[in-house]
N, C-alpha and C positions, 0 to 999 in steps of 0.2 A: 274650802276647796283644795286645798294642800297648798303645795310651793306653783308660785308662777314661773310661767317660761318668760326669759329675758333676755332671748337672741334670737334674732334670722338665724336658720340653717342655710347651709348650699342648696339650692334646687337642684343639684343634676347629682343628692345622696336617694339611696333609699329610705320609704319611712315605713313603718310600723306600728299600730294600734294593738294594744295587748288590752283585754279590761279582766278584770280579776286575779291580779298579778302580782300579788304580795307572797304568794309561797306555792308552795308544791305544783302542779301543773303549767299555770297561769308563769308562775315565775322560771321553770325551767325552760319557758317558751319564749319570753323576756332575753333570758340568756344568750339563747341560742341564737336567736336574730341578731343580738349586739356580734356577737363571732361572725357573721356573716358579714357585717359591716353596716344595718343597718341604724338608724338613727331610731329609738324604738322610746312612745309615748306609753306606760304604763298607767294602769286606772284601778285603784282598788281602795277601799274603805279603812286600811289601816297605810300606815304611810310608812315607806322603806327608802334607805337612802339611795339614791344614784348608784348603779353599780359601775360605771362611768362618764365620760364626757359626754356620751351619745346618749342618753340615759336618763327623763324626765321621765320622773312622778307624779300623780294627780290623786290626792283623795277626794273620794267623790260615793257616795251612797248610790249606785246606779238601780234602785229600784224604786226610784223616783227618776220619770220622764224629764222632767227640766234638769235634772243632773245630766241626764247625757247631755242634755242641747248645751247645757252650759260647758262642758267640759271638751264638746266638740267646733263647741265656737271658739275655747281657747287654743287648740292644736290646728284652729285653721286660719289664727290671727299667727302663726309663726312658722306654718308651711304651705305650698301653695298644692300640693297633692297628698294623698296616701294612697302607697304600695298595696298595702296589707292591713287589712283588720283580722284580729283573732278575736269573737266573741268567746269570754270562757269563763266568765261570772256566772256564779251559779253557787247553791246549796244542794246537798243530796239529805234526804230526811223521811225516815219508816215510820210510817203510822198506819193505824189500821183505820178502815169505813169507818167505825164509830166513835172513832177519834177524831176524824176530820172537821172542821167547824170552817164558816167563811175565812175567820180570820186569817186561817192557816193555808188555806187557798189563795188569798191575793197575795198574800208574802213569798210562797212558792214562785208565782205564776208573772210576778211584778218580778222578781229576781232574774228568776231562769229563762222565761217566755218574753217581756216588754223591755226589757234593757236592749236584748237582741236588733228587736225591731228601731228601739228609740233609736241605740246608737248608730245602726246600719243606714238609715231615715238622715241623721244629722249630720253626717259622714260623706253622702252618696255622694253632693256636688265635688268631691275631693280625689275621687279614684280616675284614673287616666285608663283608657283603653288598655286590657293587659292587669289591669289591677286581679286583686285575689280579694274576696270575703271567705274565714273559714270559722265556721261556729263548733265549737266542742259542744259535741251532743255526748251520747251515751251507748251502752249496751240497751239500757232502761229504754229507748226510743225505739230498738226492734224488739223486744220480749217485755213482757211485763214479771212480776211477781209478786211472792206475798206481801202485802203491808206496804206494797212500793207506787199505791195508783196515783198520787197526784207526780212523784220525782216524776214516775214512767210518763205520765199525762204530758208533761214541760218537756220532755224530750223526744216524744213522738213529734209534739208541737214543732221542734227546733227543727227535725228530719222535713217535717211538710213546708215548714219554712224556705227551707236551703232549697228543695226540688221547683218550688214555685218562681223564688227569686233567681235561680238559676236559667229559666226561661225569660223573665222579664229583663235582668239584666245582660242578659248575654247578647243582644244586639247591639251593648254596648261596651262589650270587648272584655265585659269583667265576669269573671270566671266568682263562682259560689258553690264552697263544697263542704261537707260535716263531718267530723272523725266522731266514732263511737267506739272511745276505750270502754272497757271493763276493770273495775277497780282497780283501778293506781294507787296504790299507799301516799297516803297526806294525811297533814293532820285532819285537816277539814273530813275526810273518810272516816279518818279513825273514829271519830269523835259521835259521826253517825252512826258508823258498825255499832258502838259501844250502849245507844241508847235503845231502852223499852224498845221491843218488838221488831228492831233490826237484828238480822240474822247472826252476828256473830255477839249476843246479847250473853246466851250461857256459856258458848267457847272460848270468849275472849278474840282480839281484834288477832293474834299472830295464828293460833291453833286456826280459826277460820279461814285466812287466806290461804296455808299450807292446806288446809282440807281442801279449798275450791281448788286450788291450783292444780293438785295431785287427781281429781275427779272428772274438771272440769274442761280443762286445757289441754290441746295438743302438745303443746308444747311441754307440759309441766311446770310450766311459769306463768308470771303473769308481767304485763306490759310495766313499764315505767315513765315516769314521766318525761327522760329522755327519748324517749319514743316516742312521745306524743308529739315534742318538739320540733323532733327532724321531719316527721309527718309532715308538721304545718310546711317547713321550710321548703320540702320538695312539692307541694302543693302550690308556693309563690311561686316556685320559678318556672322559667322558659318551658322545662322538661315537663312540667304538667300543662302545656297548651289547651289540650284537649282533655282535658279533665273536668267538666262542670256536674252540676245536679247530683253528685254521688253522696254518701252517705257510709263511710268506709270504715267498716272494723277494725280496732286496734286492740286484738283480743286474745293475742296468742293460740289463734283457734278456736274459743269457746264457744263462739258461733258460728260455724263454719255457713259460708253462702255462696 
């Protein structure tokens, strides 16, 4: 399970739920909440040190259902709320129709699609009027493309998700909303660009991004994972009251809507 907590916090801190937070996204979001001041529970399958005092790690396989409950029963034997959960575990992975097998389906789908649910499910008794859920979906949730139907399938899933529980939860003060970047440089990316029949397979992972960017984007750029961060962070607070059900590009333009 990784390292145990072995303190009460102060109740009158902020907390924070991070799950897939060992590097690139997941972890610049990790970060950004500790600067804020919040007290921030990370959840990811490979185990990284405390980047501070505020700052527990939990490994955990979250694509098995009893890993969340378990890992949401420990974070709630040592706080009596949470502020914030950031669903952001997840794999991104190109295959084509005739590649696809079950196998490949429930690993997706258990990863991207039911961690979501388990951990938000294991969680709920913990959020306070005012609480935030925000799930990192995708661009892949509003467009699809080549080779990309089961990623695209988990994060359409994720967008119908956020817009349902944002009607169910919101009589209960907790706001539910989904960021959909468009590739964020991580390893975990690179590593899909790089494989059979993802896109940047004959470019190479750098030529491919300068292509999309320079084609693709308003901006000429594309998003980073500090951006994704401070997303989440204006989406906890005050200044996003009235913010629920959305589903918000972080896309330097690439989709404009």
């Amino acid at each position: 399970m990784g390292d145990l907590v072995r303190r009460q916090f102060d109740s009158s801190r902020r907390f924070a739920v991070v799950t897939g937070s060992s590097a690139g996204i997941g972890l610049a979001i990790v970060q950004r909440y500790l600067q804020e001041g919040y007290v921030v529970f990370s959840v990811a399958r490979r185990s990284i040190d405390a980047l501070s005092s505020d700052h527990v790690h939990l490994t955990a396989d979250l694509s098995q259902w009893n890993e969340n409950v378990r890992v949401a029963s420990l974070i709630q034997s040592q706080v009596d709320h949470v502020d914030t959960l950031v669903n952001n575990v997840g794999k991104s992975e190109w295959k084509s129709l005739e590649k696809i097998d079950h196998d490949f389906l429930e690993q997706m789908f258990s990863l991207n699609v039911n961690s979501y649910f388990a951990m938000t499910k294991s969680l709920l008794g913990c959020f306070p009027p005012g609480g935030a859920i925000i799930n990192i979906s995708s661009m892949a949730g509003k467009r699809g493309s080549a080779n990309n139907s089961v990623y695209s399938a988990t994060k359409f899933a994720i967008n119908g998700f956020t817009q349902s529980l944002a009607k169910e939860l919101g009589p209960r003060g907790i706001r539910v909303n989904a960021l959909c970047p468009v590739l964020v440089k991580s390893e975990g990316l690179n590593l899909a660009l790089e494989q059979s029949e993802a896109p940047a397979e004959k470019l190479g992972v750098e030529v491919f991004l300068q292509q999309f960017a320079a084609s693709q984007s308003a901006l000429n750029k594309l998003p980073s994972a500090q951006d994704v961060a401070n997303f989440c962070i204006f989406l906890s607070s005050d200044d996003a009251g009235s913010i629920t059900g959305q589903c918000i590009n972080v896309d330097c333009g690439v989709f404009p809507q």
